[in-house]
mmCIF file of the N, C-alpha and C atoms, coordinates in Angstrom:
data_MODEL
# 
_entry.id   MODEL 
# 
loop_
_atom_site.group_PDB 
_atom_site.id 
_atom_site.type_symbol 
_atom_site.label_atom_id 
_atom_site.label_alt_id 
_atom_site.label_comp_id 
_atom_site.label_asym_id 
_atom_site.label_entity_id 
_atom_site.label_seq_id 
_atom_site.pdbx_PDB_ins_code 
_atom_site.Cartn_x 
_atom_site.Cartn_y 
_atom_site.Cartn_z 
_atom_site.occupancy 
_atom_site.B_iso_or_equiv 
_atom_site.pdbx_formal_charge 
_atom_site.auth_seq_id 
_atom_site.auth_comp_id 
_atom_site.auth_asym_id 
_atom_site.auth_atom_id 
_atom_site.pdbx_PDB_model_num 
ATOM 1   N N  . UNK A 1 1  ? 0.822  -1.199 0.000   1.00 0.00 ? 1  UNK A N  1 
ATOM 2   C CA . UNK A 1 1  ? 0.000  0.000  0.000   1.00 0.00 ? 1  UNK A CA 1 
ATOM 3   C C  . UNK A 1 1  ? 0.867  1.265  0.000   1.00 0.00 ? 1  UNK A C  1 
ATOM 4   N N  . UNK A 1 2  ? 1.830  1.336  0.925   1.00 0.00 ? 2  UNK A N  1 
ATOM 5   C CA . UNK A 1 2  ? 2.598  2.639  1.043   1.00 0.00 ? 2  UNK A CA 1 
ATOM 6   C C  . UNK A 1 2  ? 3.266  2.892  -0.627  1.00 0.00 ? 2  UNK A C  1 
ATOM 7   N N  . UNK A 1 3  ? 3.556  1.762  -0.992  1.00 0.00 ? 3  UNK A N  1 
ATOM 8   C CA . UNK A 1 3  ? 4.428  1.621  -2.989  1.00 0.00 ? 3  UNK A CA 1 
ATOM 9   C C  . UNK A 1 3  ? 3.457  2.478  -3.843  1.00 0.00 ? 3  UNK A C  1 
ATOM 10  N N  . UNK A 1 4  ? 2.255  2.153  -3.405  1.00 0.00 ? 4  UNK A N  1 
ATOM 11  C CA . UNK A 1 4  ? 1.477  2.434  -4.491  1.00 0.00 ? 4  UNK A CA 1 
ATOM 12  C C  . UNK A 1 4  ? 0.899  4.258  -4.017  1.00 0.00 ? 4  UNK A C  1 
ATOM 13  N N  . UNK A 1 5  ? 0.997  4.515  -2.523  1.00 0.00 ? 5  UNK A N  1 
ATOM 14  C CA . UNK A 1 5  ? 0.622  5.851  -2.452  1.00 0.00 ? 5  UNK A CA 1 
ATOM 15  C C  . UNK A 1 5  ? 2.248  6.479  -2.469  1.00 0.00 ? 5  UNK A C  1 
ATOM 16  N N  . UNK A 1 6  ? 3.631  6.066  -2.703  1.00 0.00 ? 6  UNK A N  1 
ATOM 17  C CA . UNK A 1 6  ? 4.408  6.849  -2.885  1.00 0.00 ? 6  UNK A CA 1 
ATOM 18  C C  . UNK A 1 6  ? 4.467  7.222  -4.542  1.00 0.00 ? 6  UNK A C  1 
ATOM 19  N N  . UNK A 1 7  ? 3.994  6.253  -5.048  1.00 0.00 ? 7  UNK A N  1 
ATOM 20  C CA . UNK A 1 7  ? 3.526  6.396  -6.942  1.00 0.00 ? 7  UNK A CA 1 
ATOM 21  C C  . UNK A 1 7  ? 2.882  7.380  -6.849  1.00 0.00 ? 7  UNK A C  1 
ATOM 22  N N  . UNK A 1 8  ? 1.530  7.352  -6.091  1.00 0.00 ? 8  UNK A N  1 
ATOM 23  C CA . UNK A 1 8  ? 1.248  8.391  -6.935  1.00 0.00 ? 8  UNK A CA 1 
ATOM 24  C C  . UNK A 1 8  ? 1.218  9.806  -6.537  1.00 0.00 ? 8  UNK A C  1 
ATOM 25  N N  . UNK A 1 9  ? 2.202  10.018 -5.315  1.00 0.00 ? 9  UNK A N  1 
ATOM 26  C CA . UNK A 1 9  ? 2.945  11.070 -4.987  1.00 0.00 ? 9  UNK A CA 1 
ATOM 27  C C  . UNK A 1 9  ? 3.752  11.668 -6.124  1.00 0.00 ? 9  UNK A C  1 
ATOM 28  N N  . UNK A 1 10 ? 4.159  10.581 -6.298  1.00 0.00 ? 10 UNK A N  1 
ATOM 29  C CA . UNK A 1 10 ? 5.729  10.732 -7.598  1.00 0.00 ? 10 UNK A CA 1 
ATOM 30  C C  . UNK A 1 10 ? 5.210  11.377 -8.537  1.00 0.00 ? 10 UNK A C  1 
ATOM 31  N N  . UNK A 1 11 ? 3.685  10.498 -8.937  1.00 0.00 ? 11 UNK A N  1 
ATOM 32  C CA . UNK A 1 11 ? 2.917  11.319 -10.287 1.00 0.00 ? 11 UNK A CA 1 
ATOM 33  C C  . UNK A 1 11 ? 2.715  12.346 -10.048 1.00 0.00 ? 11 UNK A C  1 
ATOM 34  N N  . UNK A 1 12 ? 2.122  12.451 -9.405  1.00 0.00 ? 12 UNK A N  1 
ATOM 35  C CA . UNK A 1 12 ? 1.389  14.029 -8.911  1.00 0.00 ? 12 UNK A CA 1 
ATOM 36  C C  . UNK A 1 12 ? 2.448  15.071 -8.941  1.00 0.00 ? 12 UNK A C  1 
ATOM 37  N N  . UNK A 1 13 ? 3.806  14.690 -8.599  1.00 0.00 ? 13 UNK A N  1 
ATOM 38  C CA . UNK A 1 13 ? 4.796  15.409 -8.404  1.00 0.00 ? 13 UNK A CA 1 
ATOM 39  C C  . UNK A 1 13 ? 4.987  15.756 -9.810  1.00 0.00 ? 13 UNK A C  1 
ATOM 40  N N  . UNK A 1 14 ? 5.392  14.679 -10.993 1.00 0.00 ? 14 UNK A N  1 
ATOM 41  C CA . UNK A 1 14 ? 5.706  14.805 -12.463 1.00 0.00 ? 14 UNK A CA 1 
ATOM 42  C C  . UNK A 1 14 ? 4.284  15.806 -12.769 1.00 0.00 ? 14 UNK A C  1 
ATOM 43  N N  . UNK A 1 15 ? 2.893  15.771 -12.918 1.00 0.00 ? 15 UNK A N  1 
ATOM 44  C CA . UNK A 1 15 ? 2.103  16.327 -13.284 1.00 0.00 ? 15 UNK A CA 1 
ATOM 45  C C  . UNK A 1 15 ? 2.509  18.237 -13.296 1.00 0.00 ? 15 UNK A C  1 
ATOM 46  N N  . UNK A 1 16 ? 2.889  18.464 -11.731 1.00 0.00 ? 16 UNK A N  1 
ATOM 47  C CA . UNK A 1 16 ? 2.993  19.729 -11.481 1.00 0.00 ? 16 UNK A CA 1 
ATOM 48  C C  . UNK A 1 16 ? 4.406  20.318 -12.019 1.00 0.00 ? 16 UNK A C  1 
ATOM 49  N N  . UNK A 1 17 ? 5.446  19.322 -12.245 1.00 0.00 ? 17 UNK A N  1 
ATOM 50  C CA . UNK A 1 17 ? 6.414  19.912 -12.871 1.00 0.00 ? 17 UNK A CA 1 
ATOM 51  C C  . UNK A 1 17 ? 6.172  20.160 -14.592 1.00 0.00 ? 17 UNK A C  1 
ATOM 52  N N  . UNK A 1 18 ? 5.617  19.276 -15.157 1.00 0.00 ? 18 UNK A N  1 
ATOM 53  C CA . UNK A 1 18 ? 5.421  19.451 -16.361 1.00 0.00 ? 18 UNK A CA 1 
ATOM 54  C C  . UNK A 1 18 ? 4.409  20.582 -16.336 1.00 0.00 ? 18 UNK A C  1 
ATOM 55  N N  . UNK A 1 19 ? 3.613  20.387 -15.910 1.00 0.00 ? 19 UNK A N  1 
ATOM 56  C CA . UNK A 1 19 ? 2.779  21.700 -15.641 1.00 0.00 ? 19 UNK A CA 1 
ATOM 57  C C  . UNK A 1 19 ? 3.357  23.001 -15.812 1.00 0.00 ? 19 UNK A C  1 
ATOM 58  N N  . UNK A 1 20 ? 4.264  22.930 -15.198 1.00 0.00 ? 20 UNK A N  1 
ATOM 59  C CA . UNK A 1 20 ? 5.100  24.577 -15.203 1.00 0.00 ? 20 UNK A CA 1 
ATOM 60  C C  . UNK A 1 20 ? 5.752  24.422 -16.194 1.00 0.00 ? 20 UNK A C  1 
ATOM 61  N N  . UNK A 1 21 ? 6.952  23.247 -16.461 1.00 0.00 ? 21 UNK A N  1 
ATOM 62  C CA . UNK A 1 21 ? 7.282  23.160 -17.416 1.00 0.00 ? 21 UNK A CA 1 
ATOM 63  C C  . UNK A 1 21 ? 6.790  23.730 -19.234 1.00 0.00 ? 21 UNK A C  1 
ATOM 64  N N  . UNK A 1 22 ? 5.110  23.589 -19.108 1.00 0.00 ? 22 UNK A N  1 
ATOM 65  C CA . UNK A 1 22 ? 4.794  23.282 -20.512 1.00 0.00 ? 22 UNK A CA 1 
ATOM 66  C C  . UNK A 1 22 ? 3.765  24.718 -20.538 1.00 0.00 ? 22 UNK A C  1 
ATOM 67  N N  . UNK A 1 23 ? 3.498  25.392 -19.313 1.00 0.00 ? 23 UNK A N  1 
ATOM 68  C CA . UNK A 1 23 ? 2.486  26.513 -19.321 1.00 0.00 ? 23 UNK A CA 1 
ATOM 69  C C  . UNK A 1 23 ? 1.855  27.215 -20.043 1.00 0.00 ? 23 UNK A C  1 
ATOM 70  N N  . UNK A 1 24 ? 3.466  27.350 -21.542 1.00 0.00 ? 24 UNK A N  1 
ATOM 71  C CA . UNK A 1 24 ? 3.142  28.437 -22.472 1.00 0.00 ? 24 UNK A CA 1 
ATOM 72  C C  . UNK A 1 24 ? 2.369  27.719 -23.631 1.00 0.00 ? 24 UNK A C  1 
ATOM 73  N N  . UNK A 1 25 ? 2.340  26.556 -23.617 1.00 0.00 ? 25 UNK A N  1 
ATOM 74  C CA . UNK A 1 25 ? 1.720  25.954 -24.498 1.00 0.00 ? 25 UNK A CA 1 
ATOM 75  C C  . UNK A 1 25 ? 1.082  24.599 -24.394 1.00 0.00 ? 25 UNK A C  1 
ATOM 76  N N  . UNK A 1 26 ? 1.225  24.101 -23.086 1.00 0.00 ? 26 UNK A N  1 
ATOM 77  C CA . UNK A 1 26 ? 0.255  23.105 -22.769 1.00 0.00 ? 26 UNK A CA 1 
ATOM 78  C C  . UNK A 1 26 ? -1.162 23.574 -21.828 1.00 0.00 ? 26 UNK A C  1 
ATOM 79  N N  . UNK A 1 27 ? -2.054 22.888 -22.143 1.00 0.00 ? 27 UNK A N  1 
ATOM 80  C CA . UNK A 1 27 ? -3.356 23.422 -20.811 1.00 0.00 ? 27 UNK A CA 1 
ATOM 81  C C  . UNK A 1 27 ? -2.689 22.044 -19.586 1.00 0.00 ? 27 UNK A C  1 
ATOM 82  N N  . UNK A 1 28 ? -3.592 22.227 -18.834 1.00 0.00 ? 28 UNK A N  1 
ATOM 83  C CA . UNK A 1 28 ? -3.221 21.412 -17.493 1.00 0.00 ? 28 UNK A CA 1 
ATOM 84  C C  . UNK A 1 28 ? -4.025 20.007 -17.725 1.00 0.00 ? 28 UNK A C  1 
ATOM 85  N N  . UNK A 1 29 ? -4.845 20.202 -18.705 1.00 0.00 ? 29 UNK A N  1 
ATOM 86  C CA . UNK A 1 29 ? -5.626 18.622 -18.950 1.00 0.00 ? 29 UNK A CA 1 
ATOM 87  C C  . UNK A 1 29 ? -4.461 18.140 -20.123 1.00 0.00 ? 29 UNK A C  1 
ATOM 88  N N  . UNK A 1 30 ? -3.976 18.697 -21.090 1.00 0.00 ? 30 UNK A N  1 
ATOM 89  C CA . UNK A 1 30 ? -3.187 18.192 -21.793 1.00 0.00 ? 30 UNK A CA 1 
ATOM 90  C C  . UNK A 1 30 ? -1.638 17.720 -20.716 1.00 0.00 ? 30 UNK A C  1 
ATOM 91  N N  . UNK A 1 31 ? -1.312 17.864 -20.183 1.00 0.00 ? 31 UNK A N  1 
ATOM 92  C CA . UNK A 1 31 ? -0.775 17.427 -19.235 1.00 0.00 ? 31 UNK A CA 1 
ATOM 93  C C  . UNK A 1 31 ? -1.109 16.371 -18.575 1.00 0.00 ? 31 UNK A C  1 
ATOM 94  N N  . UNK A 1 32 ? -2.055 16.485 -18.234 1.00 0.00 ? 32 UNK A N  1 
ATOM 95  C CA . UNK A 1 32 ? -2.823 15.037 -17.115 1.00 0.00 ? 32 UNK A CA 1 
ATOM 96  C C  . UNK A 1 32 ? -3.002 13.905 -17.951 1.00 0.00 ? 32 UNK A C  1 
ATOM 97  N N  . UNK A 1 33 ? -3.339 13.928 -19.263 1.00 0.00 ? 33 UNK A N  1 
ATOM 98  C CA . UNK A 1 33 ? -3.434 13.511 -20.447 1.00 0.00 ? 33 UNK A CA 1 
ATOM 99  C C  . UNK A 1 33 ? -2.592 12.583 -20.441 1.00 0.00 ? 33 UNK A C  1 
ATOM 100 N N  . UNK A 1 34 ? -1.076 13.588 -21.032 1.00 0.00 ? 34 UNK A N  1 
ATOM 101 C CA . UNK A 1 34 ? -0.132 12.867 -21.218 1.00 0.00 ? 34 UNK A CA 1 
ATOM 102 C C  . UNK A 1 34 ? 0.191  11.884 -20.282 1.00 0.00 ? 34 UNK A C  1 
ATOM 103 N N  . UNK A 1 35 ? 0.674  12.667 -19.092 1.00 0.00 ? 35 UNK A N  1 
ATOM 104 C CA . UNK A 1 35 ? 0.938  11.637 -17.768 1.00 0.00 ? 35 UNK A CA 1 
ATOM 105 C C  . UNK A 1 35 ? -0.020 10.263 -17.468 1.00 0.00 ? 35 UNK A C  1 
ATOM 106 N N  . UNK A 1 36 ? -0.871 10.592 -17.643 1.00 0.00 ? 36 UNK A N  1 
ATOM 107 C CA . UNK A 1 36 ? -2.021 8.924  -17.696 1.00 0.00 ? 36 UNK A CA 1 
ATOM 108 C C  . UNK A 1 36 ? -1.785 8.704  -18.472 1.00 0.00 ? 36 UNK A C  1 
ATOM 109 N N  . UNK A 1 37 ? -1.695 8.561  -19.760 1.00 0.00 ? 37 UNK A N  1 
ATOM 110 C CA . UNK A 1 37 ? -1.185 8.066  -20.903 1.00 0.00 ? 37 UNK A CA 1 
ATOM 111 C C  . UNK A 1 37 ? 0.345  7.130  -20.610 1.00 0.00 ? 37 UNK A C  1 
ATOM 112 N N  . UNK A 1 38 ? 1.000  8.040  -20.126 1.00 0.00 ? 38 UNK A N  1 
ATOM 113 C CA . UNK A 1 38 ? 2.213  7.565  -20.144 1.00 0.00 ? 38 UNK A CA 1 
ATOM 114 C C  . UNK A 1 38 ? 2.218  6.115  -18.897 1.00 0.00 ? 38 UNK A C  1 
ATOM 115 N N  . UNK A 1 39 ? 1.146  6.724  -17.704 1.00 0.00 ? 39 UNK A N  1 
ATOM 116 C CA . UNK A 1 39 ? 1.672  5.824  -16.944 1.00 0.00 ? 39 UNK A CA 1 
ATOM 117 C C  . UNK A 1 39 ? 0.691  4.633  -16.747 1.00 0.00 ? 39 UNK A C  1 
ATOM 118 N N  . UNK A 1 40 ? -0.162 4.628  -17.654 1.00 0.00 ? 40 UNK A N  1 
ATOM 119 C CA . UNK A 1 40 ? -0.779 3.387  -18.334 1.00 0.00 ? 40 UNK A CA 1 
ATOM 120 C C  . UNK A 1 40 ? -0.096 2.445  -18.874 1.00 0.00 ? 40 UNK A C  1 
ATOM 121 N N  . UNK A 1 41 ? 0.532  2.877  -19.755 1.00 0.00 ? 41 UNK A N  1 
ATOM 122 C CA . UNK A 1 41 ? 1.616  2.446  -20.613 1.00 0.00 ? 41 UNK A CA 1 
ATOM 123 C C  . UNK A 1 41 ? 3.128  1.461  -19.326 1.00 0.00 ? 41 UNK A C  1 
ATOM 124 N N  . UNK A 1 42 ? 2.941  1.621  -18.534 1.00 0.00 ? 42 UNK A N  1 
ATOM 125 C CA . UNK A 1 42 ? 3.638  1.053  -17.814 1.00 0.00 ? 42 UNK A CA 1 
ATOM 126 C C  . UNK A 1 42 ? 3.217  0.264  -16.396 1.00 0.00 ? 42 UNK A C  1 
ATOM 127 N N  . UNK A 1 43 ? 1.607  0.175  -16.453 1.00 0.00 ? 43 UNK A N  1 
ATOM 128 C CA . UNK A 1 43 ? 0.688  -0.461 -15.207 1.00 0.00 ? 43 UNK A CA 1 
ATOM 129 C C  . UNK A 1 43 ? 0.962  -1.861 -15.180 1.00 0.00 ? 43 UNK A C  1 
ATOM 130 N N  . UNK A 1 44 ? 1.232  -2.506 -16.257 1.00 0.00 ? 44 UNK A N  1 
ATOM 131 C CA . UNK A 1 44 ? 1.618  -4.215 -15.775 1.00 0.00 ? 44 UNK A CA 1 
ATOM 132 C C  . UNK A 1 44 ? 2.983  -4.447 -15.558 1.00 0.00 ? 44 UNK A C  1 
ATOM 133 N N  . UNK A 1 45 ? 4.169  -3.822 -15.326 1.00 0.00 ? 45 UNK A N  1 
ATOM 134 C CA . UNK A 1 45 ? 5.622  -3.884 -15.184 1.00 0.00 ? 45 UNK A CA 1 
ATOM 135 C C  . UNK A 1 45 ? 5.310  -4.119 -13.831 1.00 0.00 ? 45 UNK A C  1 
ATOM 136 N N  . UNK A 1 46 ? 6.057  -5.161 -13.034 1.00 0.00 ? 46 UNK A N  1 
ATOM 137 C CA . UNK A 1 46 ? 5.651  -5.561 -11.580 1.00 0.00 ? 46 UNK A CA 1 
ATOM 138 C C  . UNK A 1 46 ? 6.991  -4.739 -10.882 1.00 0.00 ? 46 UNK A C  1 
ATOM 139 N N  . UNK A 1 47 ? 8.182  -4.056 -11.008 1.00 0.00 ? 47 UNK A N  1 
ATOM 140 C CA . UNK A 1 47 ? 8.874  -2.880 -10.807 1.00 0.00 ? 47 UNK A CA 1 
ATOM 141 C C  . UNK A 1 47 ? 8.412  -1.905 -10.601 1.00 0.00 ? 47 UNK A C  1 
ATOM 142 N N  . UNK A 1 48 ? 8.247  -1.181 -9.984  1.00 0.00 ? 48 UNK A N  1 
ATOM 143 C CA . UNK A 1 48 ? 7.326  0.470  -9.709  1.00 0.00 ? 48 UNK A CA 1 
ATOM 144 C C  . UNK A 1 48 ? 8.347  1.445  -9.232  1.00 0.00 ? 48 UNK A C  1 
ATOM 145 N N  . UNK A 1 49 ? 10.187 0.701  -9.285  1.00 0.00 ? 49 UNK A N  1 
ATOM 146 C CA . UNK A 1 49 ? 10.555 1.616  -7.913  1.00 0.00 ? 49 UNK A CA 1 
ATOM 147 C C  . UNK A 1 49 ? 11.063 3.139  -9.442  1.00 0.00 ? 49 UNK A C  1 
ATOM 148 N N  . UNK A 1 50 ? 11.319 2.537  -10.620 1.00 0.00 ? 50 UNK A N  1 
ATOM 149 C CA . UNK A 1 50 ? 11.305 3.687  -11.580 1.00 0.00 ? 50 UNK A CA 1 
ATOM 150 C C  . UNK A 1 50 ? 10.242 4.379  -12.270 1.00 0.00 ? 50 UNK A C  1 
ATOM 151 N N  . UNK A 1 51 ? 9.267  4.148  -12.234 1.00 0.00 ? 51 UNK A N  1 
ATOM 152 C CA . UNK A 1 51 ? 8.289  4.039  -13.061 1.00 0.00 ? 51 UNK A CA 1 
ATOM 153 C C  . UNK A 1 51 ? 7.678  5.647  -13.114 1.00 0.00 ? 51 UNK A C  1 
ATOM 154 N N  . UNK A 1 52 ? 8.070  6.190  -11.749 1.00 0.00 ? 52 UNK A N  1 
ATOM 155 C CA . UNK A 1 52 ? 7.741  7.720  -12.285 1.00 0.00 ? 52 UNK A CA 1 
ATOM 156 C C  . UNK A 1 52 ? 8.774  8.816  -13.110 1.00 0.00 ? 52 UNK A C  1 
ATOM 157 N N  . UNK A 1 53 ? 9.763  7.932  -13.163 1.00 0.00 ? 53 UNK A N  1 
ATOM 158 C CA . UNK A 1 53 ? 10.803 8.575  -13.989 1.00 0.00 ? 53 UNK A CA 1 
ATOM 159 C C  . UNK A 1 53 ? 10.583 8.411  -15.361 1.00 0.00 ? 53 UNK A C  1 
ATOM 160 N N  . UNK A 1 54 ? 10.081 7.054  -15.369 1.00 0.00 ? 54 UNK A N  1 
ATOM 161 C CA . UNK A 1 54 ? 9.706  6.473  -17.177 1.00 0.00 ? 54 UNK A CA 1 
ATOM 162 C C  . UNK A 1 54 ? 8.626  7.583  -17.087 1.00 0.00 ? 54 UNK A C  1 
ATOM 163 N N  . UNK A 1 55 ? 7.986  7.639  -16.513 1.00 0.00 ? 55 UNK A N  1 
ATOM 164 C CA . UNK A 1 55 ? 6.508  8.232  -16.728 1.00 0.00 ? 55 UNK A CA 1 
ATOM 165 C C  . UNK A 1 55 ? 6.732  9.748  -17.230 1.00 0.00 ? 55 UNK A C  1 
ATOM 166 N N  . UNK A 1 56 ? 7.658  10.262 -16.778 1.00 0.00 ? 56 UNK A N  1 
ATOM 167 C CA . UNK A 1 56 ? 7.798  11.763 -16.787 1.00 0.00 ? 56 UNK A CA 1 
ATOM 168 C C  . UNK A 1 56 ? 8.932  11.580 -18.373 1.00 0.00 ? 56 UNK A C  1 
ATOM 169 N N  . UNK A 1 57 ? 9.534  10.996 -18.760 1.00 0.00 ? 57 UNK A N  1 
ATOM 170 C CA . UNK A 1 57 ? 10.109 10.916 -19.758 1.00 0.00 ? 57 UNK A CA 1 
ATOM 171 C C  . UNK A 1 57 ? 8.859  10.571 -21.229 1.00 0.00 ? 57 UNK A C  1 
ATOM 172 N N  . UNK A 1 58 ? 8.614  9.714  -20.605 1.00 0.00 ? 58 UNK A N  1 
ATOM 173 C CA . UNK A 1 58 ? 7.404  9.315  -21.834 1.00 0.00 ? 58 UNK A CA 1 
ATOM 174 C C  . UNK A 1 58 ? 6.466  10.361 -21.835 1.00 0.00 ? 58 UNK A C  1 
ATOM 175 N N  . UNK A 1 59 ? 5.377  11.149 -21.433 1.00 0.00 ? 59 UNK A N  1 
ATOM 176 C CA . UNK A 1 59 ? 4.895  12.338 -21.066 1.00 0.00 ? 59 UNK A CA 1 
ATOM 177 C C  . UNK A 1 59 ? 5.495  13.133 -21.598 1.00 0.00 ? 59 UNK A C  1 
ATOM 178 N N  . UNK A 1 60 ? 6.739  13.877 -21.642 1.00 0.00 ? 60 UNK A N  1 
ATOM 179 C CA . UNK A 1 60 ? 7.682  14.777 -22.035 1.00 0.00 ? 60 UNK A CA 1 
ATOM 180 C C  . UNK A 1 60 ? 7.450  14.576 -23.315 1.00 0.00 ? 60 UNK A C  1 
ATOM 181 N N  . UNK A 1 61 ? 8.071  13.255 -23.714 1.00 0.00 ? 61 UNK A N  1 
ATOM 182 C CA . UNK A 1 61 ? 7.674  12.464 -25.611 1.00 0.00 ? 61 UNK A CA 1 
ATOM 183 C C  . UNK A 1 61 ? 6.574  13.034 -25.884 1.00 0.00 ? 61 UNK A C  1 
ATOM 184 N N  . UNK A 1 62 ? 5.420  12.706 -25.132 1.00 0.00 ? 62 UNK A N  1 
ATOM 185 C CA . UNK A 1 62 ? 4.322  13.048 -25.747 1.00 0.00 ? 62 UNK A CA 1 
ATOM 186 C C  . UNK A 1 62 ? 4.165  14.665 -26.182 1.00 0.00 ? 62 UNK A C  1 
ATOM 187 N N  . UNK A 1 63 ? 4.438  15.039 -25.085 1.00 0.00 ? 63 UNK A N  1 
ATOM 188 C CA . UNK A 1 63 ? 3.698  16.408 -25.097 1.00 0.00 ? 63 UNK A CA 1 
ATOM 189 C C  . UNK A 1 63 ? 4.646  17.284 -26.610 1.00 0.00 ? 63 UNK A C  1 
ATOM 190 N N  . UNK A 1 64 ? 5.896  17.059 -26.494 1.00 0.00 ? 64 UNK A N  1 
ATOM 191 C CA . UNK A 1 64 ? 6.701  17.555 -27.574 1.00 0.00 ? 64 UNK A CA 1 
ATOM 192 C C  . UNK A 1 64 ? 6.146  17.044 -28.526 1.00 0.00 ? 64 UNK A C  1 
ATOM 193 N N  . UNK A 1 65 ? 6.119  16.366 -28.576 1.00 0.00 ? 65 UNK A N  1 
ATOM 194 C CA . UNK A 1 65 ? 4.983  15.369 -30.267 1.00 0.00 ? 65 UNK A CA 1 
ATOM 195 C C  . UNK A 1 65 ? 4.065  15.930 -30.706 1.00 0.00 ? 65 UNK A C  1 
ATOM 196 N N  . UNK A 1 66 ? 3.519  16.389 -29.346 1.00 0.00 ? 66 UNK A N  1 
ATOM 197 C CA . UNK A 1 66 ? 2.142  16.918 -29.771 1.00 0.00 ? 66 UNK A CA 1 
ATOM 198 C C  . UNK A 1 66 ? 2.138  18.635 -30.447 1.00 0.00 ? 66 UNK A C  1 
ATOM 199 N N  . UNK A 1 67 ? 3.578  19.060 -29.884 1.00 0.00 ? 67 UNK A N  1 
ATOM 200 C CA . UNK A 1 67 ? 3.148  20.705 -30.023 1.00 0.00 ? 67 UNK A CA 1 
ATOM 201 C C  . UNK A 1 67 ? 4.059  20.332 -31.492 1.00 0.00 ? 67 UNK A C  1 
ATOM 202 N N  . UNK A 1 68 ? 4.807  19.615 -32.048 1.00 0.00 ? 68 UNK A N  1 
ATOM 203 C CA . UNK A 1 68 ? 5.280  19.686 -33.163 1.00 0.00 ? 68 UNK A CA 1 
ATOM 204 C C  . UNK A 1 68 ? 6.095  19.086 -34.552 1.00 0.00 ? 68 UNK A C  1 
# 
């Protein structure tokens, strides 16, 4: 239980950095977007202790993809 509420600390954490990160041209749902997206993409890997790092990398992918 504590694995899974330090995840999604971690997320929450990636959400608000990209957030600032992307301000001038992302909205905050395109953000949330990405990040669920991304960390879907990694829900059956039985490893979690990286997974918000993948998450914030893949997210990043996205969002750049998206603006161009």
């Amino acid at each position: 239980m504590a694995v899974e509420t330090r995840e999604e600390d971690a997320i929450r954490g990636v959400v608000e950095r990209l957030t600032s990160a992307y301000e001038k041209t992302c909205t905050t749902e395109q953000v949330e977007a990405a990040v669920g997206t991304a960390h879907a993409a990694f829900s059956e890997r039985p490893v979690r202790d990286f997974v918000p790092v993948l998450v914030e990398r893949k997210a990043r992918a996205l969002l750049n993809e998206a603006q161009g």
